[in-house]
N, C-alpha and C positions, 0 to 999 in steps of 0.2 A: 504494500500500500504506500501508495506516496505522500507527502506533505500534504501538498495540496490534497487530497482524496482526505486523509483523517482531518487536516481543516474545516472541511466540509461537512463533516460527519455533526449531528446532533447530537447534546452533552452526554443522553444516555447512549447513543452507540459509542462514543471515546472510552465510557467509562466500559462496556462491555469490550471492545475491542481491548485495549489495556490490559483486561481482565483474563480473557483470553490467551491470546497472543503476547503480552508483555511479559518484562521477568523486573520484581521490583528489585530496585536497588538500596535506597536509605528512604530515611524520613529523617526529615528535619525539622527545628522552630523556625517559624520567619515571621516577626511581627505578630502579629494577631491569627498566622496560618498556620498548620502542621501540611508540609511539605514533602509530597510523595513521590520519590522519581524513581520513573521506569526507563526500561530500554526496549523499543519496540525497531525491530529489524537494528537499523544503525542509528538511530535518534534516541536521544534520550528529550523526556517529556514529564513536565512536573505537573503535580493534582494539588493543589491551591485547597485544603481541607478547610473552614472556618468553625471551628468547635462551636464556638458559643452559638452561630447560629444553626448548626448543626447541619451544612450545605455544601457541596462543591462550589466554590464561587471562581475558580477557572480552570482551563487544563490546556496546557501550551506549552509549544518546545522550548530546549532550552540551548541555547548560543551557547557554542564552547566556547566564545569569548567573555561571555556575560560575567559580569561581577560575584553573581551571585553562585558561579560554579568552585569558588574557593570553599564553598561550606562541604562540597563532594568529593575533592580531592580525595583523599584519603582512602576512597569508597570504588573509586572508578577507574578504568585503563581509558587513557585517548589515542 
């Protein structure tokens, strides 16, 4: 499946596909999220969890460049 194709996808098929097909890697805190990153074929993809209100409020790839991929180091091969 491609970027573009799971973009496309509606939040409960990401979340089924993920489900499926992904292999989890860590959870993290981030702000006010609990932060789920999978690996789906070659992409890795965070699930944006909000406890308090008890919701997925996103789920999107993640840029090997991104800031926020120093919290997975430790967790990941690139």
């Amino acid at each position: 499946m491609s970027r573009e194709e799971f973009s496309q996808l509606p939040l409960h098929q990401k979340i089924k596909t993920l489900y499926l097909e992904g292999t989890f890697v860590v959870g993290i805190r981030y702000y006010r999220h609990k932060v789920n990153l999978y690996l789906l074929e070659n992409e890795y993809i965070e699930v944006f969890y909000n406890h308090k209100k008890d919701r997925i409020d996103k789920i999107d790839f993640l840029e090997r460049d991104h800031s926020r991929m120093k919290f997975y180091l430790d967790q990941i091969k690139l």
